[in-house]
TORROLUM-383726 format. One record per residue (C-alpha): y, z, x; residue in three letters. Coordinates in nm, 3 decimals, padded with zeros to 5 digits. Layout:
<recs>
+---------+---------+---------+---------+
|       y |       z |       x | residuo |
+---------+---------+---------+---------+
|       Y |       Z |       X |     ALA |
...
+---------+---------+---------+---------+
</recs>
This chain:
<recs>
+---------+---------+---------+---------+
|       y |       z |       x | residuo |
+---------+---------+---------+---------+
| -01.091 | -00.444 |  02.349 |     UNK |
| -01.209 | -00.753 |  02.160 |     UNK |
| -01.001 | -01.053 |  02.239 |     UNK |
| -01.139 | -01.329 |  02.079 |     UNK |
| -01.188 | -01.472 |  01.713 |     UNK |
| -01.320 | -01.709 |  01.502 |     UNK |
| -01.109 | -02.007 |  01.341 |     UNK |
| -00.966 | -01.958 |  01.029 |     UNK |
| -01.207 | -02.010 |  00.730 |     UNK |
| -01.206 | -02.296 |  00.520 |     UNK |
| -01.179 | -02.101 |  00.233 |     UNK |
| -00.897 | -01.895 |  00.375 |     UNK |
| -00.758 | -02.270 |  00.456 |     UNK |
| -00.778 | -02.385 |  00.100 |     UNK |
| -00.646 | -02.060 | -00.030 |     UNK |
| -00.330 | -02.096 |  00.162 |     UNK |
| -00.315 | -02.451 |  00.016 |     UNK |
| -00.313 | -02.356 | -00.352 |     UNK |
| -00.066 | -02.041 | -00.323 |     UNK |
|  00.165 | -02.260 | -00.098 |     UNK |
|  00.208 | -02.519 | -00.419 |     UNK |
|  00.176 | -02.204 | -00.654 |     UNK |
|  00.502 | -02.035 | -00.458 |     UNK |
|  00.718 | -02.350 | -00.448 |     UNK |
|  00.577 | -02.414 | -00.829 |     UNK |
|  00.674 | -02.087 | -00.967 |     UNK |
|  00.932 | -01.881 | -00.727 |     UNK |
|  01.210 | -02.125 | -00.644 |     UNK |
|  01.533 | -02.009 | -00.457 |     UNK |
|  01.746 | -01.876 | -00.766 |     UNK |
|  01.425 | -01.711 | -00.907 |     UNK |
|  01.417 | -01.499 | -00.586 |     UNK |
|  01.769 | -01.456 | -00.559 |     UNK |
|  01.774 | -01.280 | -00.922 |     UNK |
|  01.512 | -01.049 | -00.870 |     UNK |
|  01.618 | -00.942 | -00.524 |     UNK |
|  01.951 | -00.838 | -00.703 |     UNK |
|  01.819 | -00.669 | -00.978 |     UNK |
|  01.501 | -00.448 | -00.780 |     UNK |
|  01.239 | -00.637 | -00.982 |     UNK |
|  00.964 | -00.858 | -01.018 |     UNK |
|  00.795 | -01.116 | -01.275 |     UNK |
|  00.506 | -00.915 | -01.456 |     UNK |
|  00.417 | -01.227 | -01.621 |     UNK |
|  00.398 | -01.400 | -01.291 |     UNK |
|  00.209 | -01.157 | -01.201 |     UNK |
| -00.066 | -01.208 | -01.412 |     UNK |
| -00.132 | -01.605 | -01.331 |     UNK |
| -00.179 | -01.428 | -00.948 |     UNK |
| -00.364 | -01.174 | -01.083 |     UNK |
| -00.581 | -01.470 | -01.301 |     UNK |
| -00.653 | -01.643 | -00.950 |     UNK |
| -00.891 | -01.356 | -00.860 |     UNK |
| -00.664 | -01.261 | -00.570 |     UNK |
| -00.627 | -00.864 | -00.572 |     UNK |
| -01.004 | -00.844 | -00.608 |     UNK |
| -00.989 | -01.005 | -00.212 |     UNK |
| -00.991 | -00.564 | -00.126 |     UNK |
| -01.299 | -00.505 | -00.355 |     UNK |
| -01.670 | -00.531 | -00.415 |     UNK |
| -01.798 | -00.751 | -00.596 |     UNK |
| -01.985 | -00.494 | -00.831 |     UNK |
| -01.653 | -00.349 | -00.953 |     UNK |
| -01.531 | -00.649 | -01.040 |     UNK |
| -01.347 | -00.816 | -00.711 |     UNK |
| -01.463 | -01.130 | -00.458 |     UNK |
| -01.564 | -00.880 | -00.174 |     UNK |
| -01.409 | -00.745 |  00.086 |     UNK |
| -01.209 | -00.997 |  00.325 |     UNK |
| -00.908 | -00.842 |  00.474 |     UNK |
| -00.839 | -01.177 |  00.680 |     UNK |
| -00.780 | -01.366 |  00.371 |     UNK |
| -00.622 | -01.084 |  00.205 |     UNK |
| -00.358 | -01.083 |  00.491 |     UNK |
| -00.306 | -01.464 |  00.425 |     UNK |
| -00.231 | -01.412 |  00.070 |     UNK |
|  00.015 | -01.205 |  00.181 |     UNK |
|  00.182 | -01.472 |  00.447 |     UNK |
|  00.214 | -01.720 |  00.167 |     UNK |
|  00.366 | -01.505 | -00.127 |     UNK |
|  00.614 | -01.394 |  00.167 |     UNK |
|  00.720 | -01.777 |  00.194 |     UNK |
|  00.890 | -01.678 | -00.165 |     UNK |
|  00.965 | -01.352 | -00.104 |     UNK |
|  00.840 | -00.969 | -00.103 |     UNK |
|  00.869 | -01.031 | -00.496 |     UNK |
|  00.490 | -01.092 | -00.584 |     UNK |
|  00.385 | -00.960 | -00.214 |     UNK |
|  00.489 | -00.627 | -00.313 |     UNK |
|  00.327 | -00.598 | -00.654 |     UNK |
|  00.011 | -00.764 | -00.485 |     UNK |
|  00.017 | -00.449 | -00.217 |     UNK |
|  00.049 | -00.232 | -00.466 |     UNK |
| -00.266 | -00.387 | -00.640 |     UNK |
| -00.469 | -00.473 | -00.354 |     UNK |
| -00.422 | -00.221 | -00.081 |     UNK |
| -00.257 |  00.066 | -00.220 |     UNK |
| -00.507 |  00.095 | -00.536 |     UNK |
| -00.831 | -00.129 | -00.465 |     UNK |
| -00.895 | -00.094 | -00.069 |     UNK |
| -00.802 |  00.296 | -00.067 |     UNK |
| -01.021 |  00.339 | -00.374 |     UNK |
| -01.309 |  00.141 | -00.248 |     UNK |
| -01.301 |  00.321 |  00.095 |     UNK |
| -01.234 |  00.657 | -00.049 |     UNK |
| -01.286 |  00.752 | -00.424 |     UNK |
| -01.515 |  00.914 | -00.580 |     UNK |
| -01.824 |  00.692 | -00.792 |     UNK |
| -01.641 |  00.808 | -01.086 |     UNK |
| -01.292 |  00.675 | -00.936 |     UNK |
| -01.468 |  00.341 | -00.840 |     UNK |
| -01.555 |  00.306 | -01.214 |     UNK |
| -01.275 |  00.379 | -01.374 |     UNK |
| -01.022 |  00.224 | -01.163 |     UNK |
| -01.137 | -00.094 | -00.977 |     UNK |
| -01.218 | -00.310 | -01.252 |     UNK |
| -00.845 | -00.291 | -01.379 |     UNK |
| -00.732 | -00.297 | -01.019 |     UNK |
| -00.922 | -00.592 | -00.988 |     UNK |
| -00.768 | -00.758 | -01.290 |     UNK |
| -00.390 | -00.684 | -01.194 |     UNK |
| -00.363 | -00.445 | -01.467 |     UNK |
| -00.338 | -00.112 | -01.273 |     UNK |
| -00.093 |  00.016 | -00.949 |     UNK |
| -00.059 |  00.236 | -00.706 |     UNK |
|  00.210 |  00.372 | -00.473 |     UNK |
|  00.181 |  00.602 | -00.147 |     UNK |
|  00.285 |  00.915 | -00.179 |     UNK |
|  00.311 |  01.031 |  00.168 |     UNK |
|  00.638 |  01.106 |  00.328 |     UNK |
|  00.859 |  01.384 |  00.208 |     UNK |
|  01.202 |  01.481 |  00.284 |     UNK |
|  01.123 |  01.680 |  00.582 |     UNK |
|  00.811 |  01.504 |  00.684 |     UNK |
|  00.873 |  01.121 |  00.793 |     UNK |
|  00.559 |  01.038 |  01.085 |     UNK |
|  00.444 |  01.357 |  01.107 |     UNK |
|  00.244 |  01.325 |  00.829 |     UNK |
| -00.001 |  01.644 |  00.913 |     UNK |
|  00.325 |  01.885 |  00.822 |     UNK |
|  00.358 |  01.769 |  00.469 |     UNK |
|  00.446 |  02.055 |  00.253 |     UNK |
|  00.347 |  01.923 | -00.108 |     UNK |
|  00.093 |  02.186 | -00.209 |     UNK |
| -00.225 |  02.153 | -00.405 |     UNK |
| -00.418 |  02.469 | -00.485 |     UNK |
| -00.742 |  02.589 | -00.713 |     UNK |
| -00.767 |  02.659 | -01.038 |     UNK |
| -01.127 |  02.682 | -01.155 |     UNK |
| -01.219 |  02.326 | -01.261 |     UNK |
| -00.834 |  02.218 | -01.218 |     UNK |
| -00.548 |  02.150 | -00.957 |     UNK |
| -00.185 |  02.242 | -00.945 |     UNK |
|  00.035 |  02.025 | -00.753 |     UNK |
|  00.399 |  02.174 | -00.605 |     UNK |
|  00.641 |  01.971 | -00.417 |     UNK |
|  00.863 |  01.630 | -00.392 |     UNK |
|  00.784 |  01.331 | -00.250 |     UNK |
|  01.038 |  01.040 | -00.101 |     UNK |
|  01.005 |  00.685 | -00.103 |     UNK |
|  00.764 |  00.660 | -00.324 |     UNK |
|  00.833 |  00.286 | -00.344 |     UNK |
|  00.680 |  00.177 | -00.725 |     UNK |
|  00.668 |  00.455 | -00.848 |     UNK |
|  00.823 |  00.438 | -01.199 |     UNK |
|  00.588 |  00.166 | -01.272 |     UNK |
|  00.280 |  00.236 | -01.081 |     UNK |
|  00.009 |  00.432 | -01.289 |     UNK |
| -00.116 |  00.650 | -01.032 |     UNK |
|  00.066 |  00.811 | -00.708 |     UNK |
| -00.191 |  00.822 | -00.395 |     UNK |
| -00.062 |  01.200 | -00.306 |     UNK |
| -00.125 |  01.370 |  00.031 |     UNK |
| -00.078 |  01.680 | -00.003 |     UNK |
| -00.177 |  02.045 |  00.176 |     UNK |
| -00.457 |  02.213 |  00.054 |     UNK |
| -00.455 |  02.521 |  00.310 |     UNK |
| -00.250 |  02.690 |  00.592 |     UNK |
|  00.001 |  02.464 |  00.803 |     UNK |
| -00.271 |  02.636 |  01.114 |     UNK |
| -00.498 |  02.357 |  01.046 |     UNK |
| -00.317 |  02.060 |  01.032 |     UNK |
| -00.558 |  01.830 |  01.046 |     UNK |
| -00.800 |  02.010 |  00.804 |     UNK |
| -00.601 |  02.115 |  00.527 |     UNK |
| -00.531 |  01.850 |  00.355 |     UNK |
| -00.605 |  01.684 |  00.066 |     UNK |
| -00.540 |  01.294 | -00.145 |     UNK |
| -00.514 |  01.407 | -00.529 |     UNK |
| -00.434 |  01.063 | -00.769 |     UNK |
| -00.154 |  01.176 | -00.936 |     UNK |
| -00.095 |  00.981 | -01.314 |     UNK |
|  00.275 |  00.938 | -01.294 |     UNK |
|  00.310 |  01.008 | -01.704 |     UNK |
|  00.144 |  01.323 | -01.602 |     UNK |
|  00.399 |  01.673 | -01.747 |     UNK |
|  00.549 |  01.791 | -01.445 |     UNK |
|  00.626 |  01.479 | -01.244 |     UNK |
|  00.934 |  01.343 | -01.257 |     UNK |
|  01.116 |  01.086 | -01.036 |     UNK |
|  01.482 |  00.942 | -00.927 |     UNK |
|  01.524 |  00.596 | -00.740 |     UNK |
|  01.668 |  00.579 | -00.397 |     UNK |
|  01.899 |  00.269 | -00.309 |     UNK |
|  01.771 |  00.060 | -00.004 |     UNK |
|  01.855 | -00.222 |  00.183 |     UNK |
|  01.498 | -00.433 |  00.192 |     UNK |
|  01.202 | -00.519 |  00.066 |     UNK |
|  01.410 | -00.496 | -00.280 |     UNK |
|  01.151 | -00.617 | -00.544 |     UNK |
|  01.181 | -00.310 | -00.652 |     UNK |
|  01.348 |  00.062 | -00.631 |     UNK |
|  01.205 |  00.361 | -00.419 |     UNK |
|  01.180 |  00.686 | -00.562 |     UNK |
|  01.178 |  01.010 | -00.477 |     UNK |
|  00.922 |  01.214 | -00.723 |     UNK |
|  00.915 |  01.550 | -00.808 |     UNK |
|  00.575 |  01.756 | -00.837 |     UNK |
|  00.597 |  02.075 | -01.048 |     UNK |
|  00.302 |  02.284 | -01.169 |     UNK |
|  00.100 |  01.969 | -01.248 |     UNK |
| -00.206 |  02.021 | -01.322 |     UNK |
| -00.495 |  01.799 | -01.330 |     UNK |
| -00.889 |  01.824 | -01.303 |     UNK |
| -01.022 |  01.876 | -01.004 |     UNK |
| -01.211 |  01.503 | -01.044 |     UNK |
| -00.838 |  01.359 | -00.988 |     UNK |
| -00.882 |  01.471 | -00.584 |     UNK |
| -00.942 |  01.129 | -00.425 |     UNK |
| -01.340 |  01.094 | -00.368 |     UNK |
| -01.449 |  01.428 | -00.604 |     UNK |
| -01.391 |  01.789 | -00.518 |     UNK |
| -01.609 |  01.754 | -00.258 |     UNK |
| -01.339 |  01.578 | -00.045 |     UNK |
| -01.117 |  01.876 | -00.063 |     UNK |
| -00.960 |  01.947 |  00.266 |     UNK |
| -01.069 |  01.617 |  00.394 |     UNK |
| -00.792 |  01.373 |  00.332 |     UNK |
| -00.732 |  01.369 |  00.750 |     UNK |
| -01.026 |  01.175 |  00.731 |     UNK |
| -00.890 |  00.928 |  00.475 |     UNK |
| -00.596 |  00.883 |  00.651 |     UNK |
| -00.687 |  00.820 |  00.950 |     UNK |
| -00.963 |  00.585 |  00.911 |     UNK |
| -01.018 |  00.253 |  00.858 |     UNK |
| -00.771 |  00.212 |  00.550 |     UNK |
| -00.482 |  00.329 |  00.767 |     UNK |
| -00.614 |  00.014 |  01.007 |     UNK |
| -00.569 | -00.203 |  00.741 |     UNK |
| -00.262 | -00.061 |  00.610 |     UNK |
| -00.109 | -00.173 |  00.928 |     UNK |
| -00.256 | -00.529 |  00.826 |     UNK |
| -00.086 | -00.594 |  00.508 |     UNK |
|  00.272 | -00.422 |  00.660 |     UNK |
|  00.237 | -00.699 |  00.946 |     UNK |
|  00.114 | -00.986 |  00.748 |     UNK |
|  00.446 | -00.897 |  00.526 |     UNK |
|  00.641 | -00.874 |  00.889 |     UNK |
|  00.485 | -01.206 |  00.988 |     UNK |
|  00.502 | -01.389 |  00.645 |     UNK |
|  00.881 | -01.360 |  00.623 |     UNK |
|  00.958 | -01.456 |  00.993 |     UNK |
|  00.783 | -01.742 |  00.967 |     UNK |
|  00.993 | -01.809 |  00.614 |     UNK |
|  01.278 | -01.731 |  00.847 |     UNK |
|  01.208 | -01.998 |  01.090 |     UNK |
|  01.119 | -02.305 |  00.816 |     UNK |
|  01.423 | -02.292 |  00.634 |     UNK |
|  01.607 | -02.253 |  01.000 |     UNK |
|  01.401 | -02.546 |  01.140 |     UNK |
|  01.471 | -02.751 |  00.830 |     UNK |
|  01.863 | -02.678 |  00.792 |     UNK |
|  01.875 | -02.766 |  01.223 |     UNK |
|  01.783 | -03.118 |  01.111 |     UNK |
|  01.983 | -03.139 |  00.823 |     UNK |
|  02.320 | -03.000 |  00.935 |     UNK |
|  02.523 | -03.264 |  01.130 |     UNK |
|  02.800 | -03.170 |  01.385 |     UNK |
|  02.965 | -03.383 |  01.625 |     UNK |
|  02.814 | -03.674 |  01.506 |     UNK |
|  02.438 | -03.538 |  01.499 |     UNK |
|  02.174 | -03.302 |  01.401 |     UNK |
|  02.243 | -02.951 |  01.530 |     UNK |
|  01.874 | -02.916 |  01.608 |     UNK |
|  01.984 | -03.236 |  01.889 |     UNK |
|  02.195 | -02.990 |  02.067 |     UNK |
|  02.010 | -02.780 |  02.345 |     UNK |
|  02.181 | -02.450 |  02.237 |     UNK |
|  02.004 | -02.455 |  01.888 |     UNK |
|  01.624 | -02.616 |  01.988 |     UNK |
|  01.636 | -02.369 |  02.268 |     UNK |
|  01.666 | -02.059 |  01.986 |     UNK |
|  01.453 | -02.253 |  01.758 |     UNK |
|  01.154 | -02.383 |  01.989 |     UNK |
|  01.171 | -01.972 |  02.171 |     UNK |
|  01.122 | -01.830 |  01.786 |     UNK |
|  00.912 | -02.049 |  01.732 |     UNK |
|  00.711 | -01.943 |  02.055 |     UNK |
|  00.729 | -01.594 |  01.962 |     UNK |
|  00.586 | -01.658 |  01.568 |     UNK |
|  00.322 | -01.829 |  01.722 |     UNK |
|  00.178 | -01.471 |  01.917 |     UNK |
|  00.315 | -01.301 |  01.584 |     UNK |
| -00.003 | -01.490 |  01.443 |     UNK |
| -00.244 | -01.471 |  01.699 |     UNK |
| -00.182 | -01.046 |  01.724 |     UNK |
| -00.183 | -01.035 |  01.337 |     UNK |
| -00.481 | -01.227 |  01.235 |     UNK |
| -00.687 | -01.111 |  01.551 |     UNK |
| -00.625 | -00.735 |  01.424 |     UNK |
| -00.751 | -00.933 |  01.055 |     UNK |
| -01.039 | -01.054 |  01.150 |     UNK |
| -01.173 | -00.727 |  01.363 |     UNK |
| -01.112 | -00.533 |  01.035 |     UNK |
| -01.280 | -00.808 |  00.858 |     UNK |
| -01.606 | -00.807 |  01.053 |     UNK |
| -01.568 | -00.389 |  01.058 |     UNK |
| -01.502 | -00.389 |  01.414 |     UNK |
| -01.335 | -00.092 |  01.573 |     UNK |
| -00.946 | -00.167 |  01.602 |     UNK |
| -00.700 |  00.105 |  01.549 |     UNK |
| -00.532 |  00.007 |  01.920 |     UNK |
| -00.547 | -00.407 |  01.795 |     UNK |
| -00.373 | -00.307 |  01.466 |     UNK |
| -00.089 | -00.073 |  01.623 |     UNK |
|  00.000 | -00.323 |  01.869 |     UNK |
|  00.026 | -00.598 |  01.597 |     UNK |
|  00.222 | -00.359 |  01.367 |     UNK |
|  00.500 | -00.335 |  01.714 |     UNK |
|  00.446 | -00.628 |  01.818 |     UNK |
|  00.556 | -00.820 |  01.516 |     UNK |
|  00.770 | -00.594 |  01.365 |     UNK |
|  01.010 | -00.598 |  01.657 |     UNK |
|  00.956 | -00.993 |  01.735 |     UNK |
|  00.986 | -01.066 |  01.339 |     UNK |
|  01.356 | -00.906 |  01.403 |     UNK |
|  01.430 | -01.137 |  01.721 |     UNK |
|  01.324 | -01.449 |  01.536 |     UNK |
|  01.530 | -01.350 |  01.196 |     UNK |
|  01.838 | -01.318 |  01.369 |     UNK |
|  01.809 | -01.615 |  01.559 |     UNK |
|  01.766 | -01.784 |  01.293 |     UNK |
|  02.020 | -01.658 |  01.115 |     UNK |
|  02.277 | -01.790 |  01.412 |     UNK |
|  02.112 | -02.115 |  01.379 |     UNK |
|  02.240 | -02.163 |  01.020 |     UNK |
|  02.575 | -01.976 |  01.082 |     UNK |
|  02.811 | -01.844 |  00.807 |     UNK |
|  02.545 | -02.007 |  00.560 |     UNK |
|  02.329 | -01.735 |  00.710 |     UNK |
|  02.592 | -01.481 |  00.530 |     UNK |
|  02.572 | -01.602 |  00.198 |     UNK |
|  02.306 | -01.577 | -00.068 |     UNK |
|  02.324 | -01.987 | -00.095 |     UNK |
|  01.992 | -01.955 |  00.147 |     UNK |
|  01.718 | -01.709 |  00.179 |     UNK |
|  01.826 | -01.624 |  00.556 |     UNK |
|  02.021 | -01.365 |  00.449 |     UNK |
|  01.745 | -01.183 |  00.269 |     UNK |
|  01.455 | -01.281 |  00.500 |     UNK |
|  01.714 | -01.086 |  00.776 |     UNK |
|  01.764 | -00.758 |  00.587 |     UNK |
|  01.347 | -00.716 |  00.511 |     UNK |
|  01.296 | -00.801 |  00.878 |     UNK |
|  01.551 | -00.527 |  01.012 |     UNK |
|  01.334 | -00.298 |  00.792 |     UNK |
|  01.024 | -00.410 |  00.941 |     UNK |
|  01.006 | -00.162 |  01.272 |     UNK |
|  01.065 |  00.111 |  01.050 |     UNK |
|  00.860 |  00.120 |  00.723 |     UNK |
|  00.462 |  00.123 |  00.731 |     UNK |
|  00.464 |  00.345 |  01.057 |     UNK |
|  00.778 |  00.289 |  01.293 |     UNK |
|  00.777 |  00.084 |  01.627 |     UNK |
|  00.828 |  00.459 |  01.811 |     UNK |
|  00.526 |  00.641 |  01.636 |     UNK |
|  00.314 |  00.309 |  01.720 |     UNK |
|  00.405 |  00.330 |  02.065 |     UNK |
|  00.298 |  00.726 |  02.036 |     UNK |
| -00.016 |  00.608 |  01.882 |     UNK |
| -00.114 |  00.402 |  02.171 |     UNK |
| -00.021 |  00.582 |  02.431 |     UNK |
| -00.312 |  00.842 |  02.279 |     UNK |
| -00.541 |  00.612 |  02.162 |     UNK |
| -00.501 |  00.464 |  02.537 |     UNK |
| -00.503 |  00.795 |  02.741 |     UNK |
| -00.157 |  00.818 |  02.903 |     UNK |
+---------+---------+---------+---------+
</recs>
């Protein structure tokens, strides 16, 4: 195991500086409480992050992006946390789901087509994974894609397929053979979402609400075989996909959004201790309160070093499944600890939507669950560590 890194980057520095302004600029408090109520996000927003050159941080240069740099990637996901997963999400969706699966795994023809307008902010993906029997056990999905000559026809339903009803494409896993080869029989296939034969319903949650999930319905589509992600010659190969270095990174951008809002937790905790004045000073004067405050503040601290150490490895294309499943537990869980602390810290004001506590606290309680849950990290380790 590596277990030491570089400082951060100047330009990584100066990046954080601009989209620091740019968040307190352009997503102030009843902005975020709006679109956290309605499911939604600012497409117009969107775009001035999308002008920045920001989503192109996940592809190469040659299709249009900066080059790959998943450390600064991650940051750009800290800072648009500080507002909110309102402009985090979208960026995801952009970034990771579309331009760094793409890159790593489509076809020449896919590259071509795709990461140019990924790079611009004009196209989206969502995941199309889980199903509603198959949650982490990915391997068992029951989605079917089968031949047709030069064309594939897709059977089954996928659930939270978060995006979905405005993401172009759906990144589909789906099983391309027997269930006796797990591992082997399956198969990504970019499904166009206007495609006939998909259709889609939201599902109400709790977090991460900048916009709805979905569950999505898969009958008899049929596509060209060129829509199976990286050509018909990656049929029966999407193990591979998975498993690789995108699912690394995946577990990158789910922690920097784990980390990002923790630490939003914390500043507007730290801030209120020193405004708030009971019995006759400062509530951040009384041990009780700096002792939860200076502990979370402790615990964000190691958030960072585990997130951006997992960053940089991936950045520099060293091996680090086990450094990225112990950041995804490790700050998932401690993101919880430090948003409900937090949450004390400002009290009843911590129940109301007059601060962003009370958000910050419901994405955080999601955080050990979505993007591969605390348990099937643990399970993941334990493997990738021999027990």
């Amino acid at each position: 195991m590596t277990t030491s890194f570089a400082s951060e980057p100047a330009h990584v520095t100066e990046l954080r500086r601009q989209l620091s302004r740019w968040v307190t600029e352009k997503m102030p408090r009843e902005k975020r409480r709006e679109w956290d109520k309605a499911h939604t996000w600012d497409r117009d927003l969107f775009k001035e992050l999308a002008e920045m050159g920001l989503i192109g941080l996940t592809i190469p240069e040659e299709y249009g992006g900066q080059g790959e740099d998943i450390y600064a990637a991650a940051a750009v996901i800290e800072e648009l946390c500080q507002g909110g997963p309102s402009m985090a999400g979208p960026f995801i969706h952009a970034a990771f789901y579309g331009g760094l699966n793409i890159s790593e795994n489509g076809s020449k023809e896919q590259k071509e087509a795709l990461l140019p307008k990924l790079a611009r902010g004009e196209m989206f993906l969502c995941y199309g994974l889980s199903e509603p029997n198959v949650g982490g056990d990915l391997p068992s999905v029951e989605t079917r894609v089968t031949r047709d000559g030069d064309e594939i026809v897709i059977n089954g339903a996928k659930r939270w397929c978060t995006g979905a009803d405005w993401s172009d494409y759906i990144y589909c896993l789906c099983r391309s053979g027997g269930p006796e080869d797990r591992h082997g029989n399956l198969t990504f296939v970019l499904v166009p979402t206007d495609a006939p034969g998909v259709s889609m319903q939201p599902l109400e949650h709790a977090n991460l609400r900048y916009t709805d999930s979905m569950d999505v319905y898969l009958d008899d589509v049929r596509l060209p075989a060129s829509a199976i992600v990286g050509g018909p010659e990656k049929w029966n190969k999407g193990w591979e996909a998975l498993a690789g270095r995108a699912l690394d990174v995946e577990k990158i951008e789910i922690t920097a959004v784990a980390y990002g809002i923790a630490r939003a937790a914390l500043e507007e905790a730290w801030t209120y201790a020193q405004e708030r004045t009971q019995f006759g000073k400062p509530i951040s004067k009384h041990q009780a309160i700096a002792h939860k405050l200076v502990t979370a503040r402790t615990k964000l601290a190691a958030c960072r070093h585990m997130l951006y150490h997992a960053a940089w490895l991936a950045s520099e294309h060293m091996p680090c499944s086990v450094e990225t499943a112990m950041a995804k537990l490790y700050v998932a869980d401690t993101g919880v600890e430090i948003g409900l602390a937090c949450q004390q810290v400002i009290g009843a004001y911590g129940l109301s939507d007059a601060y962003d506590i009370e958000r910050n606290v419901r994405d955080l309680l999601g955080m050990p669950i979505v993007g591969g849950s605390s348990d099937i990290q643990k399970n993941n380790l334990a493997r990738m560590l021999r027990l």
